[in-house]
matplotlib code that plots the C-alpha trace (Angstrom):
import matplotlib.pyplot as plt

x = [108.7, 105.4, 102.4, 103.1, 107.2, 105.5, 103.4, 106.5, 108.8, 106.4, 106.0, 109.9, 110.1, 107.6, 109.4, 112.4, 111.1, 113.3, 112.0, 110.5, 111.6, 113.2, 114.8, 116.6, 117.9, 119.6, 117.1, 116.4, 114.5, 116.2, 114.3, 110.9, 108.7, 106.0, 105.5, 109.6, 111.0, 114.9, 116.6, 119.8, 121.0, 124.5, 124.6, 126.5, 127.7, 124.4, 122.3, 124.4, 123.1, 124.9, 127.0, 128.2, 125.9, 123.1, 119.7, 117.3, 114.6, 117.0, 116.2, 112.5, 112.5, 114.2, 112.3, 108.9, 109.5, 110.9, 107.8, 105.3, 106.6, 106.7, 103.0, 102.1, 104.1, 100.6, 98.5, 97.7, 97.4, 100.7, 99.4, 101.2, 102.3, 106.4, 108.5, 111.9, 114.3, 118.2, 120.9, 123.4, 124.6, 126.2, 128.6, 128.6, 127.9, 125.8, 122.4, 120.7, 117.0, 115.0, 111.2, 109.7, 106.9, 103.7, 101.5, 98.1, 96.7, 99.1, 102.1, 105.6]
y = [-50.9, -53.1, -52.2, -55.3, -53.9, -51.0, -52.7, -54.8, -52.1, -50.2, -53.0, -53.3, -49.6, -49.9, -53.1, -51.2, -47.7, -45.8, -46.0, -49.4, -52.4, -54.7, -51.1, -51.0, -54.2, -53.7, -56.0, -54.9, -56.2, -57.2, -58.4, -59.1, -60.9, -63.3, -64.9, -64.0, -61.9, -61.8, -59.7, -59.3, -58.7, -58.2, -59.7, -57.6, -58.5, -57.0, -59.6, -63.1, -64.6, -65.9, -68.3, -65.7, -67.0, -64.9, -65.7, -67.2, -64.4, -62.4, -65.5, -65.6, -61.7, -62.4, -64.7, -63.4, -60.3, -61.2, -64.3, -61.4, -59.5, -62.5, -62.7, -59.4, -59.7, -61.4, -59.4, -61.9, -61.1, -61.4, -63.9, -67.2, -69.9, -69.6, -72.2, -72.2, -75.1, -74.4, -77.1, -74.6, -71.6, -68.4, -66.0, -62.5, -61.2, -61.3, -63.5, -63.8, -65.4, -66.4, -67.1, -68.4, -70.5, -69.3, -72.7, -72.3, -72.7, -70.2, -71.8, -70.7]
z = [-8.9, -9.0, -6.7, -4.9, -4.2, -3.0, -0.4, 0.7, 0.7, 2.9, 4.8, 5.7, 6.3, 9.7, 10.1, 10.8, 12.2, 14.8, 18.1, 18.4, 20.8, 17.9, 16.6, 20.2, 20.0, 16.4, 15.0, 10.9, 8.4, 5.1, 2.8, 2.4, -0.5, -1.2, 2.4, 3.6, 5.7, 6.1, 8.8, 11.1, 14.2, 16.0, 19.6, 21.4, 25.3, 26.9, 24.9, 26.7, 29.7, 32.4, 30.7, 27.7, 24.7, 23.3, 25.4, 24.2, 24.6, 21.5, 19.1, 20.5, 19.4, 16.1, 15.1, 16.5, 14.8, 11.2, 11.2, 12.0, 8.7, 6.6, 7.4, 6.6, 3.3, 2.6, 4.7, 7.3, 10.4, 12.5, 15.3, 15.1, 17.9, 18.6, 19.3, 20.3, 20.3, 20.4, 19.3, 19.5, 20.7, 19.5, 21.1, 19.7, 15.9, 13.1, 13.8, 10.6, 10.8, 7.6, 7.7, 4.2, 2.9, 4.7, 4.4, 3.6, 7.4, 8.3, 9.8, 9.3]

ax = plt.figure().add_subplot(projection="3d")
ax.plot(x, y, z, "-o")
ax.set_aspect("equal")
plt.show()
């Protein structure tokens, strides 16, 4: 493993640490690299609002969270604008969110 693995391995193991809020909902890291993050999550029935797809504020976490780790795959800092757009809407399962291709004035 390279020194740079190391770092991004490291980085995906706080990602992921027991205890934290994104830990309580499920949410794990991975896969991380050069400016990516992967990670997962499985809505379960406490994560649907009203009308029985996942809330929003689960995506807004998601993403939030595996964006933040993609940045710090490059040691930026993790303080980025969020916006959140849904075309769609998903039930219950496997939510898989992918942030790649850091741009150079730090948007992702």
């Amino acid at each position: 493993m390279t020194q740079q693995e190391q770092i991004w391995q490291d980085v995906m193991e706080l990602a992921n640490r027991p205890g934290t809020f994104t830990h309580g909902l499920g949410l794990h890291v991975t896969g991380i690299g050069d400016g990516w993050a992967e990670g997962e999550l499985t809505a379960g029935d406490g994560m649907l609002n009203p009308l029985g797809i996942v809330h929003g504020g689960v995506y807004a976490a998601m993403m939030d969270h595996v964006a933040g780790t993609a940045a710090c795959s490059r040691g930026m800092p993790s303080v980025f604008s969020l916006r959140l757009s849904l075309f769609s809407s998903w039930h219950h399962g496997l939510l898989p969110d992918r942030k790649s291709h850091l741009h150079h004035n730090h948007e992702l």
